[in-house]
N, CA, C and O atoms as a GROMACS GRO file, in nm:
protein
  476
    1UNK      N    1   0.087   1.822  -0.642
    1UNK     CA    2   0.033   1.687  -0.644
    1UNK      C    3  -0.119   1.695  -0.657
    1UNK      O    4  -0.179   1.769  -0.579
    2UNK      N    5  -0.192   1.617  -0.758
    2UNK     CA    6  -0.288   1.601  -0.793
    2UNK      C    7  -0.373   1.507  -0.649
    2UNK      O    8  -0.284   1.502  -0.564
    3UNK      N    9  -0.448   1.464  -0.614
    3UNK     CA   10  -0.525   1.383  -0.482
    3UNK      C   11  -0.632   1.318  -0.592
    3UNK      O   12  -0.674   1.402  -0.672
    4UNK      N   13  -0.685   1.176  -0.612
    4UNK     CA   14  -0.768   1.095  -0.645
    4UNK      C   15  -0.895   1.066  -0.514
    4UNK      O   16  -0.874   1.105  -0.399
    5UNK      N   17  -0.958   1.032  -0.533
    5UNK     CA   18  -1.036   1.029  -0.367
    5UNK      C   19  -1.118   0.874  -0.398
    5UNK      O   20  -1.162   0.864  -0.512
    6UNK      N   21  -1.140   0.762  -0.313
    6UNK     CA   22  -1.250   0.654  -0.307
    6UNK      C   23  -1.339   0.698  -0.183
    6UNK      O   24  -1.310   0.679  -0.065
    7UNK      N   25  -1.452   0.762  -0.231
    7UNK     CA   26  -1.511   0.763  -0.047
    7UNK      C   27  -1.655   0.703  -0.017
    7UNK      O   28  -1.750   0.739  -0.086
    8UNK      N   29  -1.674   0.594   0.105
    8UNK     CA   30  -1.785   0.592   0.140
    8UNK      C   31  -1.764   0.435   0.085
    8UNK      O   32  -1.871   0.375   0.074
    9UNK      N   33  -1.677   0.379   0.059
    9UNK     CA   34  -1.614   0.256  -0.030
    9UNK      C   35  -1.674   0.134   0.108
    9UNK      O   36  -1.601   0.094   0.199
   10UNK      N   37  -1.818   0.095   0.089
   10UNK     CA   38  -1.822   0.006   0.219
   10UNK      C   39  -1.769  -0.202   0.198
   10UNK      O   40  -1.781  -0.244   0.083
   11UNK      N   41  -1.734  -0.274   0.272
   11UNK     CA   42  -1.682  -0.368   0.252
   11UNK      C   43  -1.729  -0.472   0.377
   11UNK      O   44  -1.660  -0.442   0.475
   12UNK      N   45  -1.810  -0.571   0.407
   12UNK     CA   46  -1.857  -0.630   0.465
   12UNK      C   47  -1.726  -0.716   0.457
   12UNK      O   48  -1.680  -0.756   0.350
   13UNK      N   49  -1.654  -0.751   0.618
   13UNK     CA   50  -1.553  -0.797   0.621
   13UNK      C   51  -1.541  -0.856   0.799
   13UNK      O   52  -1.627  -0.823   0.881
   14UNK      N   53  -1.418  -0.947   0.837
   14UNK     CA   54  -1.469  -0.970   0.961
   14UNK      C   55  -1.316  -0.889   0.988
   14UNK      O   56  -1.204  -0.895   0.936
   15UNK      N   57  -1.386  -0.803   1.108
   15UNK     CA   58  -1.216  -0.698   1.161
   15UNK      C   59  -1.276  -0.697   1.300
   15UNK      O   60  -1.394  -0.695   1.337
   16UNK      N   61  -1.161  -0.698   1.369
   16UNK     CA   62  -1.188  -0.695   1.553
   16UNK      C   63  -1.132  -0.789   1.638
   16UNK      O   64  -1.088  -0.891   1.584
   17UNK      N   65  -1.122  -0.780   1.753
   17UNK     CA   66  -1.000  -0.849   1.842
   17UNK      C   67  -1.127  -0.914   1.913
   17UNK      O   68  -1.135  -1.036   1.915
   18UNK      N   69  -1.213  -0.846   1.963
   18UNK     CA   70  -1.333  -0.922   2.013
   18UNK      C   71  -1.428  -1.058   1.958
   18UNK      O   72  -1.472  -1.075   1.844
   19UNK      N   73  -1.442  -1.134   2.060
   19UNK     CA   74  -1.513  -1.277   1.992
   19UNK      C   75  -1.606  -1.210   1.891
   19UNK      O   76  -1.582  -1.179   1.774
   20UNK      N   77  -1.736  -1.193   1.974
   20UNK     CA   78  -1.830  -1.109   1.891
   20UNK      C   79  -1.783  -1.048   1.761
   20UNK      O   80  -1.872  -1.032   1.677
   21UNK      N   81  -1.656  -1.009   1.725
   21UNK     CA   82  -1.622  -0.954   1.574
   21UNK      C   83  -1.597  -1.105   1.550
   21UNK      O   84  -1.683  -1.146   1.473
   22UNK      N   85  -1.536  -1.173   1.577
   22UNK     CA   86  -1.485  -1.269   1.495
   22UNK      C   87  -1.581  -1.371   1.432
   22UNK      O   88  -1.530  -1.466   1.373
   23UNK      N   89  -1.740  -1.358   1.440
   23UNK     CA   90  -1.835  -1.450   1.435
   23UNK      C   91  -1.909  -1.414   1.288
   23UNK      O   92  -1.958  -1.490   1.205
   24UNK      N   93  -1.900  -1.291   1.289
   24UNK     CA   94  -2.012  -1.247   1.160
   24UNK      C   95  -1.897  -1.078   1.109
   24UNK      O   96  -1.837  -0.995   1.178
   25UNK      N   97  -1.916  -1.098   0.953
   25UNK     CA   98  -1.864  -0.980   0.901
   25UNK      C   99  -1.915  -0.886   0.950
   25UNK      O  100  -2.024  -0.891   1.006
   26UNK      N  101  -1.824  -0.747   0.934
   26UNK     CA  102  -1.916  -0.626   0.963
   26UNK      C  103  -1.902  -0.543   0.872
   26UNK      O  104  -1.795  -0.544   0.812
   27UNK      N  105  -1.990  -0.460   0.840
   27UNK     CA  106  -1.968  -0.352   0.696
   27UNK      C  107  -1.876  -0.201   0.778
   27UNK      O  108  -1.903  -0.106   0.852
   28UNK      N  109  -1.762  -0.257   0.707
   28UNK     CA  110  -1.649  -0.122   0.725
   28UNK      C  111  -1.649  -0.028   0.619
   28UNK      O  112  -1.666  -0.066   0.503
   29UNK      N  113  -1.628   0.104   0.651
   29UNK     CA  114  -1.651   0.183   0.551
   29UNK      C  115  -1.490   0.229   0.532
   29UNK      O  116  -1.412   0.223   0.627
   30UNK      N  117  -1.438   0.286   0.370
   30UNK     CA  118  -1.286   0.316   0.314
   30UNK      C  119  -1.351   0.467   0.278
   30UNK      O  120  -1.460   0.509   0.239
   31UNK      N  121  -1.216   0.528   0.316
   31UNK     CA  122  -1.199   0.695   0.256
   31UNK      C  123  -1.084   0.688   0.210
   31UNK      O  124  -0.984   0.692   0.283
   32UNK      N  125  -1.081   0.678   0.091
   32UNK     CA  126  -0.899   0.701   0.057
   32UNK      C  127  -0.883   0.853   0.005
   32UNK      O  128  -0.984   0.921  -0.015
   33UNK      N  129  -0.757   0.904  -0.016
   33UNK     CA  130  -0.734   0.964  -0.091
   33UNK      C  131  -0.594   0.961  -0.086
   33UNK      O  132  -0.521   0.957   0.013
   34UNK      N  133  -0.555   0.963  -0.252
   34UNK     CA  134  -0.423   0.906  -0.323
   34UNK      C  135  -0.400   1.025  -0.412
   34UNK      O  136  -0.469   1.077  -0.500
   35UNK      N  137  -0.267   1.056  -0.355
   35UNK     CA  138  -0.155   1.164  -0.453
   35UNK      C  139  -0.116   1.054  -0.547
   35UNK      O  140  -0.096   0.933  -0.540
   36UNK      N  141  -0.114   1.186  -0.674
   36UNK     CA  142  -0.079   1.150  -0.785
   36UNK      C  143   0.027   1.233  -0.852
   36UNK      O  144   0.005   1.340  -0.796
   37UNK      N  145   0.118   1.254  -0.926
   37UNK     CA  146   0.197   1.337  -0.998
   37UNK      C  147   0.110   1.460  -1.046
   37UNK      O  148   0.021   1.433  -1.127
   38UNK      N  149   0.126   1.600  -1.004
   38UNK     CA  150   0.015   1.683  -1.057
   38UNK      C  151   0.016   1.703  -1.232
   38UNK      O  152   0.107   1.713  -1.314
   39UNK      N  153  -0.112   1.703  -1.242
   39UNK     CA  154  -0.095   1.745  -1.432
   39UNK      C  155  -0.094   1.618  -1.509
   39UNK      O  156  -0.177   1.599  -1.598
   40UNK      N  157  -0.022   1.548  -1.486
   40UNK     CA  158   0.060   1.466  -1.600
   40UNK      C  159  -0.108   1.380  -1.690
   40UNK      O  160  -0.116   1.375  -1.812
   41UNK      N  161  -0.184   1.342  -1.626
   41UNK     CA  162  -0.312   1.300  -1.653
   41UNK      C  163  -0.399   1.347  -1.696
   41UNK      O  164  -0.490   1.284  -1.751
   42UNK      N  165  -0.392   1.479  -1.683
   42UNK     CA  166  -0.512   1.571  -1.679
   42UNK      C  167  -0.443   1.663  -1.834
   42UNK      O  168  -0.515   1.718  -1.917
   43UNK      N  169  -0.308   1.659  -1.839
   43UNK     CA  170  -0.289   1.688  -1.968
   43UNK      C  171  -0.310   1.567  -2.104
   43UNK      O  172  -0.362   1.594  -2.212
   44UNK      N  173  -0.260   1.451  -2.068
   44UNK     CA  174  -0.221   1.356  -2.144
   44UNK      C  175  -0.367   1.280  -2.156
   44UNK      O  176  -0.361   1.198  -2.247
   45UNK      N  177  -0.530   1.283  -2.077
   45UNK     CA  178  -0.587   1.195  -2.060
   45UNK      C  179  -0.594   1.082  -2.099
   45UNK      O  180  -0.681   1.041  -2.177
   46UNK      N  181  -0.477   0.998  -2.035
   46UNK     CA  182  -0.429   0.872  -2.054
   46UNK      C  183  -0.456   0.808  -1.924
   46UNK      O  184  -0.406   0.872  -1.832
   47UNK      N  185  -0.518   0.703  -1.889
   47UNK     CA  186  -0.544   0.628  -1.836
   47UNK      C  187  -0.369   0.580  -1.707
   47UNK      O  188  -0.342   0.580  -1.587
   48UNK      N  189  -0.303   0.549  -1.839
   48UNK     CA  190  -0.174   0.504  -1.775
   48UNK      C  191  -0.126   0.590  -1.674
   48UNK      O  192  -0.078   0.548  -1.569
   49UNK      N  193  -0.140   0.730  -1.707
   49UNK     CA  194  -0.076   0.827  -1.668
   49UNK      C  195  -0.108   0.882  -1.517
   49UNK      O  196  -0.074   0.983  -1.456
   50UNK      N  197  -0.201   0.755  -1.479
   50UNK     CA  198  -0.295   0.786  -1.332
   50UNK      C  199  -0.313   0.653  -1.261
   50UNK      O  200  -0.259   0.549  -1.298
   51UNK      N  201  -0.379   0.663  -1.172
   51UNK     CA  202  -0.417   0.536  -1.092
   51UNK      C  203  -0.534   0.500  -1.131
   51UNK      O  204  -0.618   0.589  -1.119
   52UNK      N  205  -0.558   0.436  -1.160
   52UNK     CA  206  -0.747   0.344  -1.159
   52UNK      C  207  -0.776   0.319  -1.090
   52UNK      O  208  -0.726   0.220  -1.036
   53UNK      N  209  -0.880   0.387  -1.032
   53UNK     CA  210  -0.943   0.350  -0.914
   53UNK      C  211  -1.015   0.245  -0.874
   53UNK      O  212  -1.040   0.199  -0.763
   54UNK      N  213  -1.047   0.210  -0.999
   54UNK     CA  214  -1.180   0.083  -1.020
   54UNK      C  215  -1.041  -0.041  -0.971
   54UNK      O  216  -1.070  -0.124  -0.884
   55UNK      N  217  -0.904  -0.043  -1.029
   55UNK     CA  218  -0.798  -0.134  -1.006
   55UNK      C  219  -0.767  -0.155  -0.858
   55UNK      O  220  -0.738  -0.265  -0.810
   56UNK      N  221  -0.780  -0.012  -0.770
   56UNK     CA  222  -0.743   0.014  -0.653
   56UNK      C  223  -0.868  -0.085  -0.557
   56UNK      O  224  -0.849  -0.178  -0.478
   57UNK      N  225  -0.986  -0.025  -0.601
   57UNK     CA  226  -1.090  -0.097  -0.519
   57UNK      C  227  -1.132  -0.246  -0.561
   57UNK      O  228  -1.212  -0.318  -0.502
   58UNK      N  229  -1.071  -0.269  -0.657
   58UNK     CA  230  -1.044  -0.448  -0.705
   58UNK      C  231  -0.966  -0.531  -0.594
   58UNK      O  232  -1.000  -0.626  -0.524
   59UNK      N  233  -0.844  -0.454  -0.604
   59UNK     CA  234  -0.758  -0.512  -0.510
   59UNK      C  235  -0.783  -0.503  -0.374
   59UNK      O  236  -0.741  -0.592  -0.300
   60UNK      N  237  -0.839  -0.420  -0.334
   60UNK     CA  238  -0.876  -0.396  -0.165
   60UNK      C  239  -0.896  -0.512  -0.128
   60UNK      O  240  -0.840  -0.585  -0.046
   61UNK      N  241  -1.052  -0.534  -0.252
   61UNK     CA  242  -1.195  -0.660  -0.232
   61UNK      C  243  -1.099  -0.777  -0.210
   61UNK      O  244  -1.106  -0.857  -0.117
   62UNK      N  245  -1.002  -0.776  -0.314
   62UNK     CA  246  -0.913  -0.936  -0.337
   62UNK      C  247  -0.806  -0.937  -0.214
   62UNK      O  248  -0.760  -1.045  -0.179
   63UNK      N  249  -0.765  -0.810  -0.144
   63UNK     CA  250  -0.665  -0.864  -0.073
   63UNK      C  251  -0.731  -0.905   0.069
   63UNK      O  252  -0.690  -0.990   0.148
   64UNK      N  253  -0.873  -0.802   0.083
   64UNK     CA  254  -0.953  -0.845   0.226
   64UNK      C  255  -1.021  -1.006   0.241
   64UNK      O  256  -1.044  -1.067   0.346
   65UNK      N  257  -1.043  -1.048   0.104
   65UNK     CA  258  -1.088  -1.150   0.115
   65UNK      C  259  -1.034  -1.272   0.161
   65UNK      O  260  -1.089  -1.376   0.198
   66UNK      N  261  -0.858  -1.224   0.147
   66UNK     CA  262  -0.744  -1.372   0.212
   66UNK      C  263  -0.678  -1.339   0.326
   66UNK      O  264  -0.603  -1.422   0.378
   67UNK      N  265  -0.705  -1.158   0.405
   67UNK     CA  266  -0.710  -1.148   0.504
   67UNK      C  267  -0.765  -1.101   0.655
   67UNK      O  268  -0.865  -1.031   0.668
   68UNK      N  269  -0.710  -1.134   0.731
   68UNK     CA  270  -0.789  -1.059   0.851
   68UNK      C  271  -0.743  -1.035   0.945
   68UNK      O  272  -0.657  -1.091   1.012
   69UNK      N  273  -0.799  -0.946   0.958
   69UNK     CA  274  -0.703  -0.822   1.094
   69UNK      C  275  -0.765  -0.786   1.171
   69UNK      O  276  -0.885  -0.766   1.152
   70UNK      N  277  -0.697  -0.762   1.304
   70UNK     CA  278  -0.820  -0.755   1.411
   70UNK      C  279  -0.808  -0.605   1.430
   70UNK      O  280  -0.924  -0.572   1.455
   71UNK      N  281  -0.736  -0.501   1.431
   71UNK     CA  282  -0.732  -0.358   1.471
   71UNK      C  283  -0.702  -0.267   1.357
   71UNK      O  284  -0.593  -0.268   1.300
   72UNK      N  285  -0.833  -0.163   1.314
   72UNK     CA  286  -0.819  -0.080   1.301
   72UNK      C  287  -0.722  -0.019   1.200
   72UNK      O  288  -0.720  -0.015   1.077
   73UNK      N  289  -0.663   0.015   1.271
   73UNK     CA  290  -0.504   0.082   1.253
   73UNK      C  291  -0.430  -0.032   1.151
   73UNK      O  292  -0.390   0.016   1.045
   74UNK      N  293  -0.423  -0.080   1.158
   74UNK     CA  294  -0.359  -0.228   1.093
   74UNK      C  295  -0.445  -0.245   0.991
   74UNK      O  296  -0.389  -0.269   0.885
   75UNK      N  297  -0.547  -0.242   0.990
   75UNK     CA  298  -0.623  -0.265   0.831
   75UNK      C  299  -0.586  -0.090   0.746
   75UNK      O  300  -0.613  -0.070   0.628
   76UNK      N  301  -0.536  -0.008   0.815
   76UNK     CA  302  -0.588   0.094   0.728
   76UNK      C  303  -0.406   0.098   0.685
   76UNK      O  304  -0.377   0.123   0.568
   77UNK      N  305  -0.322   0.078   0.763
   77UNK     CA  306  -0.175   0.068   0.727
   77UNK      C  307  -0.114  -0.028   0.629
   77UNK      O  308  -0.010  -0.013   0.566
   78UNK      N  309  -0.218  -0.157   0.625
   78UNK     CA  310  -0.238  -0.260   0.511
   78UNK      C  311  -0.245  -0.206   0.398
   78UNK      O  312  -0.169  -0.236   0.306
   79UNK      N  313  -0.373  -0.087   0.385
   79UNK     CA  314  -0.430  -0.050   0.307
   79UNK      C  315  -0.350   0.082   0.240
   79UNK      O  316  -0.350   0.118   0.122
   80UNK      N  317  -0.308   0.118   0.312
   80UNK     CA  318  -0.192   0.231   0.287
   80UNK      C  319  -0.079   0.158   0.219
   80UNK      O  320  -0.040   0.199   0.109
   81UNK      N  321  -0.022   0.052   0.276
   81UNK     CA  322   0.071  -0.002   0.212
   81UNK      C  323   0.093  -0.102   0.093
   81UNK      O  324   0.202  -0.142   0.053
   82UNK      N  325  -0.081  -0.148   0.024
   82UNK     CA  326  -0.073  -0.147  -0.077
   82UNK      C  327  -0.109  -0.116  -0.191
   82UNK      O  328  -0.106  -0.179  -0.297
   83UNK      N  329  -0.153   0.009  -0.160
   83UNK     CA  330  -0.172   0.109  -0.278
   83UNK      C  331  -0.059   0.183  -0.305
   83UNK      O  332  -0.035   0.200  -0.424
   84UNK      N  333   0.050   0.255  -0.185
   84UNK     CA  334   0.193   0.258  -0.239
   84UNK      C  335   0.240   0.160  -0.285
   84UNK      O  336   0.279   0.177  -0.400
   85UNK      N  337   0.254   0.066  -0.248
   85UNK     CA  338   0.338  -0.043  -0.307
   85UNK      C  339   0.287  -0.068  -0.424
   85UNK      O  340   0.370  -0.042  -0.511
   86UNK      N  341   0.197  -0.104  -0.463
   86UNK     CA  342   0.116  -0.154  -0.586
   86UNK      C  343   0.128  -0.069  -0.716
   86UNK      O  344   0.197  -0.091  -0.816
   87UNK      N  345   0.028   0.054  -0.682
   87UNK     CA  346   0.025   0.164  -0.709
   87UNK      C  347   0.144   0.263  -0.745
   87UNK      O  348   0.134   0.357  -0.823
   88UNK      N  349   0.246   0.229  -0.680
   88UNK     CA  350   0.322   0.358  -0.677
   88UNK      C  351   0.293   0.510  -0.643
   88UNK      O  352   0.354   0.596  -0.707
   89UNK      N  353   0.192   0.552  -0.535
   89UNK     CA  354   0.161   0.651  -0.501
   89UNK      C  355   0.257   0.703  -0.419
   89UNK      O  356   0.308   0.640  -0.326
   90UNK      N  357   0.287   0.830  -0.453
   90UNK     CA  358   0.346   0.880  -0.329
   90UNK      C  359   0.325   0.917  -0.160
   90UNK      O  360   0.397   0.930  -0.061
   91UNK      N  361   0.210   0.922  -0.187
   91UNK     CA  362   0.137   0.962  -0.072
   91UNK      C  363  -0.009   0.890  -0.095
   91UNK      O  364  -0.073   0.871  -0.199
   92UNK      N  365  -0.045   0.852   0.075
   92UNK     CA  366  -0.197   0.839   0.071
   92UNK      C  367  -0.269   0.819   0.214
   92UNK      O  368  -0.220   0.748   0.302
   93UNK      N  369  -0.394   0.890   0.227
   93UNK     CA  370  -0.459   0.864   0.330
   93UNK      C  371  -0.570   0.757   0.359
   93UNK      O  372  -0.620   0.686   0.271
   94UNK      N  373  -0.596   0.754   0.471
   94UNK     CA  374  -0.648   0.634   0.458
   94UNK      C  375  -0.755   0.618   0.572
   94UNK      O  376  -0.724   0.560   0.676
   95UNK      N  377  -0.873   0.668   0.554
   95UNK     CA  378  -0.968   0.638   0.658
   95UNK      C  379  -1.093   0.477   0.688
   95UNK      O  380  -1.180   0.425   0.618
   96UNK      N  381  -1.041   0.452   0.813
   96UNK     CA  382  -1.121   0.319   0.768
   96UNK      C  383  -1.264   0.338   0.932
   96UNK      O  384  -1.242   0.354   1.052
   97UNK      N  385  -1.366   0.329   0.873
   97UNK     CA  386  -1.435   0.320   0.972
   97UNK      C  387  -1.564   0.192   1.017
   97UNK      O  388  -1.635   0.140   0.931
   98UNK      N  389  -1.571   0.162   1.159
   98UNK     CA  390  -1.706   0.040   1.143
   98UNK      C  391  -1.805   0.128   1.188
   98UNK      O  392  -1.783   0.239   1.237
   99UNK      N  393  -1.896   0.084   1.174
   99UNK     CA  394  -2.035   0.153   1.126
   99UNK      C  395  -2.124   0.074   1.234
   99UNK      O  396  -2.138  -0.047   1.226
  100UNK      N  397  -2.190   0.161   1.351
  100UNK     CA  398  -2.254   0.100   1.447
  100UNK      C  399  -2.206  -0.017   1.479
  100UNK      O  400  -2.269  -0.123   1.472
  101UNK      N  401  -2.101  -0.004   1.512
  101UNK     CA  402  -2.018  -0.127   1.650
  101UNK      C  403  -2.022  -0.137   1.785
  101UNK      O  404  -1.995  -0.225   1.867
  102UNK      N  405  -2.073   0.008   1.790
  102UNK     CA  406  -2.086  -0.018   1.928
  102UNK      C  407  -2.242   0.055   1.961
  102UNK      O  408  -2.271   0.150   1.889
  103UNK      N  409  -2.338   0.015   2.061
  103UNK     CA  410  -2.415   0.083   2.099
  103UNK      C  411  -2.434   0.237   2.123
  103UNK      O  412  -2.384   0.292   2.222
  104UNK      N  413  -2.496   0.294   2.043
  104UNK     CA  414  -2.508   0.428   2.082
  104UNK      C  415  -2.397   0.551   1.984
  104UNK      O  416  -2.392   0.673   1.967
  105UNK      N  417  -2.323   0.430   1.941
  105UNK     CA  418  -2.180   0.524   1.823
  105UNK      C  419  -2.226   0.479   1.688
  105UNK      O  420  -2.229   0.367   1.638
  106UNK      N  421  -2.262   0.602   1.640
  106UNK     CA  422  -2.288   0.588   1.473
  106UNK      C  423  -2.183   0.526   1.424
  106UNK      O  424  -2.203   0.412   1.381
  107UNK      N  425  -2.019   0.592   1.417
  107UNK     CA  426  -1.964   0.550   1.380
  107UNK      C  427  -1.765   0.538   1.467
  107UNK      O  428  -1.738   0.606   1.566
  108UNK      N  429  -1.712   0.489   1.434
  108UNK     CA  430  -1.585   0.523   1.533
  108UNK      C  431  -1.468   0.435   1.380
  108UNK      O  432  -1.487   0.351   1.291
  109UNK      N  433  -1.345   0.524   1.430
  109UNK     CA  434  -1.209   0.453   1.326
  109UNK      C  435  -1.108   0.548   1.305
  109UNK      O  436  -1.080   0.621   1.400
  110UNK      N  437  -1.068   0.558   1.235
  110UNK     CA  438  -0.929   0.569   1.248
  110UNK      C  439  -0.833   0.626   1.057
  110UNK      O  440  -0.815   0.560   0.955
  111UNK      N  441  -0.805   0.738   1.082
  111UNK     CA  442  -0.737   0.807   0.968
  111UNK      C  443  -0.576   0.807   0.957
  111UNK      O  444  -0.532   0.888   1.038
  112UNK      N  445  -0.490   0.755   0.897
  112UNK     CA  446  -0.347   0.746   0.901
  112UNK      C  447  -0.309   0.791   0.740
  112UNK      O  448  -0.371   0.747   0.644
  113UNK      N  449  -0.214   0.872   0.732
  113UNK     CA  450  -0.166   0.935   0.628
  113UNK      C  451  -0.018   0.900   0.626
  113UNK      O  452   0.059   0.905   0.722
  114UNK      N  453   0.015   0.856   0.471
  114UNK     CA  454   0.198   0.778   0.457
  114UNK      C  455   0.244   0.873   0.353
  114UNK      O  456   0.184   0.971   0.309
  115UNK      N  457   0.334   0.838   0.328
  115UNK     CA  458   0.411   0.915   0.205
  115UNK      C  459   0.447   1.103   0.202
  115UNK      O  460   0.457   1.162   0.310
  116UNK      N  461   0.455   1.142   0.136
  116UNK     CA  462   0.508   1.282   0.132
  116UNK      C  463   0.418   1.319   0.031
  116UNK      O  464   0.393   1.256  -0.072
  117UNK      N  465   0.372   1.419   0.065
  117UNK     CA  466   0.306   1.511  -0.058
  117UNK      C  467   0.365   1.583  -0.190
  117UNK      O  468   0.320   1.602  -0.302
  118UNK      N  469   0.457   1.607  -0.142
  118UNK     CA  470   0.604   1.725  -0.207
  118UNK      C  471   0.663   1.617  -0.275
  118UNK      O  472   0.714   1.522  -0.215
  119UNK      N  473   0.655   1.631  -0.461
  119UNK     CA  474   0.760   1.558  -0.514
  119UNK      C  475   0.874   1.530  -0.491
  119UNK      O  476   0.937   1.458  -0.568
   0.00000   0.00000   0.00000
């Protein structure tokens, strides 16, 4: 299996269970990385033959914008679940982090990995 990667993908969005989140967006940062069929792209350089990433991070923007989630874990399982679904990936990871949320923490979040690697 081939791996695609989005990293450092930041998204000013409102996420958090706390009032204070719920008042003003916060800039969350995306790490993806998405299995792909190995080869098949890299022989054929066909577009089709792969994921678009530019498509992947279209949709993020469009699906965060109609929703909102207060934990973590739940935005990144969102996010996992529709790039398989969408996408058809077999596998994908999914790091989502907020960026100085809390006093004194550069950064804090949360990595969840779906699918199977192994065709």
């Amino acid at each position: 299996m081939d791996i695609i990667f989005i990293r450092d993908y930041r998204l000013s969005i409102k996420v958090g269970l706390y009032a204070w989140e719920r008042v003003a967006p916060q800039t969350v940062q995306f790490d993806l990385e998405i299995g792909i069929p190995a080869t098949r792209a890299a022989q054929s350089d066909n577009l089709d033959d792969t994921i678009d990433y530019a498509r992947v991070v279209q949709r993020i923007e469009e699906d965060l914008r109609d929703n909102r989630i207060e934990l973590l874990e739940k935005l990144a399982e969102h996010i996992a679940g529709l790039v398989m679904g969408e996408f058809k990936a077999p596998w994908v990871k999914v790091s989502v982090t907020k960026l100085a949320a809390l006093r004194n923490v550069k950064q804090l979040g949360v990595t969840i990995e779906r699918g199977s690697r192994t065709p």
